[in-house]
C-alpha positions in Angstrom: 0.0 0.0 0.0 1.4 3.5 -0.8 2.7 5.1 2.4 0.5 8.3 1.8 -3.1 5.9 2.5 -1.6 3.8 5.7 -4.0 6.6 7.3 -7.1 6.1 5.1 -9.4 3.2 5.7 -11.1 3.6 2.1 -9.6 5.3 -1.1 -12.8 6.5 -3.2 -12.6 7.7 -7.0 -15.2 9.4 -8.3 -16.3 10.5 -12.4 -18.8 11.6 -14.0 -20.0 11.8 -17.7 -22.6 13.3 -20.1 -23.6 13.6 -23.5 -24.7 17.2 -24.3 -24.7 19.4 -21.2 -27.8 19.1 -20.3 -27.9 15.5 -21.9 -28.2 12.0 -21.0 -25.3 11.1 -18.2 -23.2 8.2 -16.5 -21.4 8.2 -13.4 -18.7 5.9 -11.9 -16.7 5.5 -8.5 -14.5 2.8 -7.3 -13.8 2.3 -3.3 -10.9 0.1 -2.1 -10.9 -0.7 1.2 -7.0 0.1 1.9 -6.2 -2.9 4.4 -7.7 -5.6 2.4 -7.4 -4.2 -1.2 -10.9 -5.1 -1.8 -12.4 -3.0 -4.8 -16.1 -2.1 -5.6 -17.0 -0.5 -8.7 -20.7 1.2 -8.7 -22.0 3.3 -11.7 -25.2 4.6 -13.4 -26.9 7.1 -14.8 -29.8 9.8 -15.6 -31.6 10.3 -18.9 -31.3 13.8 -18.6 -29.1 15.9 -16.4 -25.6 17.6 -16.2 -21.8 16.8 -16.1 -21.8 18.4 -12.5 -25.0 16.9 -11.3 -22.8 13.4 -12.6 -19.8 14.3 -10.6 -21.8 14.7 -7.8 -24.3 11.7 -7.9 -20.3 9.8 -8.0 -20.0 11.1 -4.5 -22.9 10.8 -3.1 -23.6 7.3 -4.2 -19.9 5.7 -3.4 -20.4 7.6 0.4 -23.6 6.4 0.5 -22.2 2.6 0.7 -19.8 3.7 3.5 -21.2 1.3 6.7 -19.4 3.1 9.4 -17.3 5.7 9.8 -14.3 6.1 8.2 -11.7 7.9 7.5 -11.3 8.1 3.4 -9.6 9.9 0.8 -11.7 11.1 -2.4 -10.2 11.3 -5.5 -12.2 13.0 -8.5 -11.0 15.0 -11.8 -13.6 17.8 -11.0 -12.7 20.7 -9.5 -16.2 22.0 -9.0 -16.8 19.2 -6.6 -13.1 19.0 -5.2 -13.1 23.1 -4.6 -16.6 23.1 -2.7 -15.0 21.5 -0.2 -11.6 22.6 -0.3 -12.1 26.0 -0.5 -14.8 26.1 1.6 -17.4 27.0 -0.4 -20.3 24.5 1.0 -19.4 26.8 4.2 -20.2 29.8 2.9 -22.9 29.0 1.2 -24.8 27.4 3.7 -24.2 30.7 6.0 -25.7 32.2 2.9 -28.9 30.1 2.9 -27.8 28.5 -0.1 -27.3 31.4 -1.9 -24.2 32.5 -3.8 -21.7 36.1 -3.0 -24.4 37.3 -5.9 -27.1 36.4 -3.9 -28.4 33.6 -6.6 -29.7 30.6 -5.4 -26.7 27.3 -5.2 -26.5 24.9 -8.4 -27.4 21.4 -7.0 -28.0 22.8 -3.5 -30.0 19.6 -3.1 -27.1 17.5 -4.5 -24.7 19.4 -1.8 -27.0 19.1 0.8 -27.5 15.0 0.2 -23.2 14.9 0.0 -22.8 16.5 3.5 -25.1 14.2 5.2 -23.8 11.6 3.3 -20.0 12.7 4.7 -21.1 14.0 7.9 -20.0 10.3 10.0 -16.3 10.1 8.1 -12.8 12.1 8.0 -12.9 12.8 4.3 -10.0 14.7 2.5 -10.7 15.6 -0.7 -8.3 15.7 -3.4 -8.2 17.0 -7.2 -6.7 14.2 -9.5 -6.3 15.2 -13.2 -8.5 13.6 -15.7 -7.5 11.7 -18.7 -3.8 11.1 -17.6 -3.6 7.5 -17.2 -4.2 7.2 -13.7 -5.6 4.0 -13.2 -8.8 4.3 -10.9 -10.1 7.8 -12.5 -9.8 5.8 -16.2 -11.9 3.4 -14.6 -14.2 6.0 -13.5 -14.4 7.8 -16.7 -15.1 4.5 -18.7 -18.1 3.5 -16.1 -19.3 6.8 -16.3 -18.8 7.2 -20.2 -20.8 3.7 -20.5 -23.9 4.6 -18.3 -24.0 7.9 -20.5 -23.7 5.9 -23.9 -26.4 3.3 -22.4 -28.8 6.6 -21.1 -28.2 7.8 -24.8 -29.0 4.6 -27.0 -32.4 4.2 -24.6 -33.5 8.0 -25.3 -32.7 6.9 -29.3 -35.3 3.9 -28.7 -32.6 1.0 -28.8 -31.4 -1.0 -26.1 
């Protein structure tokens, strides 16, 4: 095990897809339980909905299969989701009431609102990885996502 996740108990990696943006979408997330190296890949999708709404579903769904708390290390190639956290922006705008510096209600406030109660038990750092360069999981990701999009697209078309 790399030396930097000894002090994770589960390494998540989160993507999301979509074809048109607003479009049909996919998203994908791996978690690996660090001590036993145990994967579980999840994925799915939305007829219609956004690249960001994608990213987030990722989250949400691969916390969402946490059992207990943990402390875990996310992994995902958007910086929308990555700098809510980081930069303390689900802070501010929850002080806000949900609204933004210009006073306009949040994107996917109820997205946000779903991924905080989902993190609330666990010691999460979050952590930008960059997309499309070959890093094994967020491939992974991107290809689970990408596939839920294509299979979101073809049923829209009328084939299955």
């Amino acid at each position: 095990m790399p030396e930097n996740l000894r002090n994770f108990d589960v390494t998540i990696y989160t993507d999301g897809a979509c074809s048109g943006n607003p479009g049909p979408g996919g998203w994908g997330a791996v978690l690996i339980h660090n001590r036993t190296q145990t994967e579980k890949q999840i994925s799915e999708g939305a007829p219609a909905t956004t690249n960001n709404r994608m990213e987030m579903t990722a989250v949400l769904e691969a916390l969402k299969l946490l059992k207990r708390p943990v402390k875990a290390i996310v992994y995902s190639d958007s910086s929308y989701v990555v700098n809510a956290f980081k930069q303390k922006w689900l802070v501010k705008w929850q002080r806000n009431g949900w609204k933004t510096a210009n006073k306009t209600e949040v994107a996917n406030a109820d997205l946000w609102q779903a991924i905080l109660q989902a993190a609330a038990p666990h010691q999460i750092s979050w952590e930008h990885v960059p997309g499309h360069k070959n890093i094994r999981y967020n491939e992974l990701c991107d290809q689970l996502a990408r596939a839920q999009s294509e299979r979101y697209k073809k049923m829209a078309a009328g084939q299955s």
